[in-house]
Backbone bond lengths (Angstrom), bond angles and torsions (degrees), N, CA, C in turn:
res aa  C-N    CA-C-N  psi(-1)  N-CA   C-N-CA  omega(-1)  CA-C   N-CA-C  phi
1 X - - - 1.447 - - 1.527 109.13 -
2 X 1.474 108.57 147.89 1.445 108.23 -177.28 1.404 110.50 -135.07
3 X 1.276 102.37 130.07 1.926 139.82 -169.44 1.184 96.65 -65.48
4 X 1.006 150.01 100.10 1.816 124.06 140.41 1.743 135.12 -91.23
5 X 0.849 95.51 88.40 1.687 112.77 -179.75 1.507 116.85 -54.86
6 X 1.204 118.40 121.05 1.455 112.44 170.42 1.600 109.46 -115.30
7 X 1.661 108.54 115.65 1.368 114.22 174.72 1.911 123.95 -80.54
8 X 1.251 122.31 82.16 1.067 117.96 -145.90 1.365 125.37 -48.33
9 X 1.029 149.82 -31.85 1.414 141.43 164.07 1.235 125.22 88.28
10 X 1.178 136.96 37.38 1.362 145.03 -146.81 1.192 119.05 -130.66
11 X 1.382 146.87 150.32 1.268 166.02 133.58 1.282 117.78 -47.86
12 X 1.310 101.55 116.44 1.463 106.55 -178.95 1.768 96.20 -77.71
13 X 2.037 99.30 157.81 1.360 107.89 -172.14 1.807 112.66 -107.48
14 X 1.425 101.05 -33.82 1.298 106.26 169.85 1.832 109.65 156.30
15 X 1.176 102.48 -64.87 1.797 123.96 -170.49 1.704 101.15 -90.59
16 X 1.525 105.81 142.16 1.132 109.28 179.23 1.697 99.84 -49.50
17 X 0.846 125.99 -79.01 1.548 147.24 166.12 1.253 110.24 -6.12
18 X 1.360 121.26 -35.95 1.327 125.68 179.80 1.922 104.56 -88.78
19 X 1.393 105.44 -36.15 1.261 108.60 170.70 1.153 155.92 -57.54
20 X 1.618 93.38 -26.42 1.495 129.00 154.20 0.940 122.12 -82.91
21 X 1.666 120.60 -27.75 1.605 88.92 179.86 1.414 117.40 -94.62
22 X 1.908 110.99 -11.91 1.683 106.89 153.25 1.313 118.38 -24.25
23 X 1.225 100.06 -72.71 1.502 117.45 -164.08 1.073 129.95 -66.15
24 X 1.866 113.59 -6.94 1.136 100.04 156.16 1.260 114.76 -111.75
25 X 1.353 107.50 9.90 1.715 103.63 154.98 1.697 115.55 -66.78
26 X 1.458 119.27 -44.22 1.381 139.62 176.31 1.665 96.28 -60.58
27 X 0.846 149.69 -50.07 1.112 153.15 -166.17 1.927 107.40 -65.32
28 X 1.356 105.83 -83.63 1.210 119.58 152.95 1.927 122.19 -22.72
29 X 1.177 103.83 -30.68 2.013 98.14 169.08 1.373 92.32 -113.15
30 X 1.419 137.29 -14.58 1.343 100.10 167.58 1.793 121.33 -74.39
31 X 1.138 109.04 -35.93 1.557 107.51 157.67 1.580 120.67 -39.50
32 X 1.449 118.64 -53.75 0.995 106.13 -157.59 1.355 104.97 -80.60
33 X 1.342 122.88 -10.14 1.567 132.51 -176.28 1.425 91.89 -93.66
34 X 1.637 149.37 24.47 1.033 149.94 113.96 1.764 88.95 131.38
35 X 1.228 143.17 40.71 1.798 112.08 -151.69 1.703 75.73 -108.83
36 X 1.286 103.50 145.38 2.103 116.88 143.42 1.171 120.22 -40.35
37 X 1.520 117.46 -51.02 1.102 117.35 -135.62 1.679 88.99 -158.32
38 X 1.011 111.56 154.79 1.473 140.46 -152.21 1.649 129.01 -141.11
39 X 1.276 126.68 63.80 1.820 124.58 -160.23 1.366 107.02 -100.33
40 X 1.386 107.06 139.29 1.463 113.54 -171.16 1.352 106.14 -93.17
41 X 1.393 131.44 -178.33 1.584 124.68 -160.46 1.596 71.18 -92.83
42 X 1.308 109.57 179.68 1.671 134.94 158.17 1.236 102.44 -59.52
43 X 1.688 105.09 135.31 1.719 118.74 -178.81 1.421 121.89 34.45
44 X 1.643 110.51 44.05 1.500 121.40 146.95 1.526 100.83 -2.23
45 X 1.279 111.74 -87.33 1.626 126.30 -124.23 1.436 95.06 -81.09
46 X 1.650 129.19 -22.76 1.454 107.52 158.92 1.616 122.70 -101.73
47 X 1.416 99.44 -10.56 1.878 109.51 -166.55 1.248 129.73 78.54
48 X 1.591 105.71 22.18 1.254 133.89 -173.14 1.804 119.29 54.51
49 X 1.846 97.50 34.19 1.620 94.24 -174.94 1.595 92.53 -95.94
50 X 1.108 116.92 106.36 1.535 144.99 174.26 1.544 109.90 -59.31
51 X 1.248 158.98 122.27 1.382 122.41 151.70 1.500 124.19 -98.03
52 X 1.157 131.08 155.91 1.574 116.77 -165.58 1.510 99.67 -61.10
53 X 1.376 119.82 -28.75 1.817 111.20 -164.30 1.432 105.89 -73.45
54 X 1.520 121.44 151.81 1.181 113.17 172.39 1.651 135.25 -86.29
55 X 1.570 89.18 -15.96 1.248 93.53 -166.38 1.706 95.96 -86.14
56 X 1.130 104.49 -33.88 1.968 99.23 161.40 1.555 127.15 -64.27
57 X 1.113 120.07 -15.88 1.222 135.71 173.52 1.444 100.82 -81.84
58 X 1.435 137.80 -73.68 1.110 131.51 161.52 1.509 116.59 -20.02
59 X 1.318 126.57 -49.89 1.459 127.50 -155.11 1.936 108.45 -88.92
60 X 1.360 96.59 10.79 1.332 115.18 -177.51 1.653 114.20 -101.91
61 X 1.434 100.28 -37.95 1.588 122.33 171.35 1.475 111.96 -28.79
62 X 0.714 122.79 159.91 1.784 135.92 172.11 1.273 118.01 -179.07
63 X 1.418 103.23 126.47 2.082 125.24 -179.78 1.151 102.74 -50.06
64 X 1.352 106.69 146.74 1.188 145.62 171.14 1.597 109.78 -36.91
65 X 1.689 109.14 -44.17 1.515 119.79 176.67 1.386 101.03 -116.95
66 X 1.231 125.05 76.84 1.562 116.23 -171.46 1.772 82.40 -107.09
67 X 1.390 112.45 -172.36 1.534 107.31 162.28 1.609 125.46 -91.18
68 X 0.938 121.16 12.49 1.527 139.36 157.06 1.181 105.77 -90.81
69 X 1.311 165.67 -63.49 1.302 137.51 155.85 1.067 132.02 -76.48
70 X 1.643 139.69 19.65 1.123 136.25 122.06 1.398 145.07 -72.54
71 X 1.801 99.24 -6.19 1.489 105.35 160.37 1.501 114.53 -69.27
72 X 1.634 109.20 -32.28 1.165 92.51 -173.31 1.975 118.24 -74.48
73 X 1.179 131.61 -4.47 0.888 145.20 -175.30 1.188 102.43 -89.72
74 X 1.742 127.50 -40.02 1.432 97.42 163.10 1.477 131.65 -103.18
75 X 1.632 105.51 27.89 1.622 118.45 163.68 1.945 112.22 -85.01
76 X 1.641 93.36 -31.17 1.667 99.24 170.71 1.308 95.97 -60.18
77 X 1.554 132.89 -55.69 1.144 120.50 -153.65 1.838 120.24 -68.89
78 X 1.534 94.52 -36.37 1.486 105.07 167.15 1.815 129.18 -63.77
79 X 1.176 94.49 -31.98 1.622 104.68 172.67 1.141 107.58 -98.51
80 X 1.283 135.52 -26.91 1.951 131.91 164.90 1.633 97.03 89.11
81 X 1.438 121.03 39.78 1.499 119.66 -163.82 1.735 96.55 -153.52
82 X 1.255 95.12 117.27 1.582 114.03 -164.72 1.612 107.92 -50.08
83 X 1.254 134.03 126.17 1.888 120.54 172.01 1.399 97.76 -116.55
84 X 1.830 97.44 146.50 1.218 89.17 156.91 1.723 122.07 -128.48
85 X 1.515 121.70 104.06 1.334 114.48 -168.61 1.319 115.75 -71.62
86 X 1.733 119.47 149.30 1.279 116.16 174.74 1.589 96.41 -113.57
87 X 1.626 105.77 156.22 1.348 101.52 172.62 1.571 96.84 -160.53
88 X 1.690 99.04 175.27 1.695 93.87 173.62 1.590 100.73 -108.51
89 X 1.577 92.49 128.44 1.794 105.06 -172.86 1.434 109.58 -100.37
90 X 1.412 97.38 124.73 1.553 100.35 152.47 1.407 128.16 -33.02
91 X 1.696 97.34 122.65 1.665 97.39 168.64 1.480 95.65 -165.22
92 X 1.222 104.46 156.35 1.718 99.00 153.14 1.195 113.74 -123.75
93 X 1.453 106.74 165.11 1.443 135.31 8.11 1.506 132.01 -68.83
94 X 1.700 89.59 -17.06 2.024 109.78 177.47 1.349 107.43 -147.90
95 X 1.294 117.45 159.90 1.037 123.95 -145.19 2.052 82.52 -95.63
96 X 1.496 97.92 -174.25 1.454 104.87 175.59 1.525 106.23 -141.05
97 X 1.553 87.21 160.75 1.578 97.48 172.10 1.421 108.00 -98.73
98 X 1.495 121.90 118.02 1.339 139.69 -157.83 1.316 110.03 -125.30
99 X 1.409 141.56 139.72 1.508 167.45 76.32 1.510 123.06 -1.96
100 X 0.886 129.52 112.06 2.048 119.12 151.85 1.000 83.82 -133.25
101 X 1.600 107.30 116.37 1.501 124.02 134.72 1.152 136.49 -46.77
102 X 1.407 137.69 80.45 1.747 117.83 -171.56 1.652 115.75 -87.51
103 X 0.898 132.89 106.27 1.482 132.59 174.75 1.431 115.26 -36.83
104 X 1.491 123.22 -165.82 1.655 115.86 -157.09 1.434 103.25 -94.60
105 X 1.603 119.94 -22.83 1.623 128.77 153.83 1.670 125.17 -64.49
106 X 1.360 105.06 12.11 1.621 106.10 178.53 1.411 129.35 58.99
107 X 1.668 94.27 26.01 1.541 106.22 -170.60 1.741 98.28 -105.80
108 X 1.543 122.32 141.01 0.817 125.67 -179.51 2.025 122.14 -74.94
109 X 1.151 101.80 96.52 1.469 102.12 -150.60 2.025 118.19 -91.70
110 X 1.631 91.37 -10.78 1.194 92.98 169.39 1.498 100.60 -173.42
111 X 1.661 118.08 148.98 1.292 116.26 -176.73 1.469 103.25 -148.14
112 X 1.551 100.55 135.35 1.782 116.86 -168.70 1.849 86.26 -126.03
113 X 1.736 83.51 132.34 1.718 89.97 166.19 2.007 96.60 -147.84
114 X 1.132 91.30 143.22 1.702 104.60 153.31 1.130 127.63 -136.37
115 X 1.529 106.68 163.48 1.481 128.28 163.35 1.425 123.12 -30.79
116 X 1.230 113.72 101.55 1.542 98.64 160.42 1.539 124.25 -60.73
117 X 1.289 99.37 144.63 1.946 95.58 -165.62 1.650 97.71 -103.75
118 X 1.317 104.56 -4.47 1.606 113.82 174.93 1.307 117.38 -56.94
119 X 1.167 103.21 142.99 2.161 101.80 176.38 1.375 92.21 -139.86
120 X 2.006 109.69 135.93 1.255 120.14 179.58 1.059 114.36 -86.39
């Protein structure tokens, strides 16, 4: 059996809003260009624009089930092609750099987060 992975490759645009709907444009041709599976660059959901302040950095954060990563769980489910979004998740004391894998049923099937090693 053969895997096809699509590593997405993309430019972040700015706004969550804008980020999602890249990606599910990106999402949508990697299917049709045949891929399984679908990986977003590191920290999708901000584009890795960090700001030194914390309390703005915080205000960037977003849950694990916010509706930006549960759309993508039900775009896996609509295309039947596993995603995996990265984002920076709310937590305290700092936020993390986070993964949910959702499989091709839009079920959240595995989730990797770390430590930011950053200090504001």
């Amino acid at each position: 059996m053969d895997l096809k992975i699509a590593l997405l490759q993309l430019l972040p645009d700015g706004s969550l809003d804008e980020q999602q709907d890249k990606g599910k444009t990106a999402c949508i041709k990697a299917k049709e260009m045949g891929a399984d599976i679908a990986l977003f660059p590191e920290m999708w959901s901000d584009g890795y624009a960090l700001p030194r302040n914390e309390e703005t950095l915080n205000e960037l954060a977003i849950l694990s089930d916010s509706g930006f990563v549960c759309f993508f769980g039900a775009l896996a489910r609509e295309l039947q092609m596993a995603i995996g979004i990265t984002f920076l998740e709310k937590n305290d004391p700092k936020p993390l750099n986070s993964i949910v894998l959702f499989d091709r049923n839009g079920d959240g099937c595995c989730r990797y987060l770390q430590l930011s090693q950053r200090t504001a």
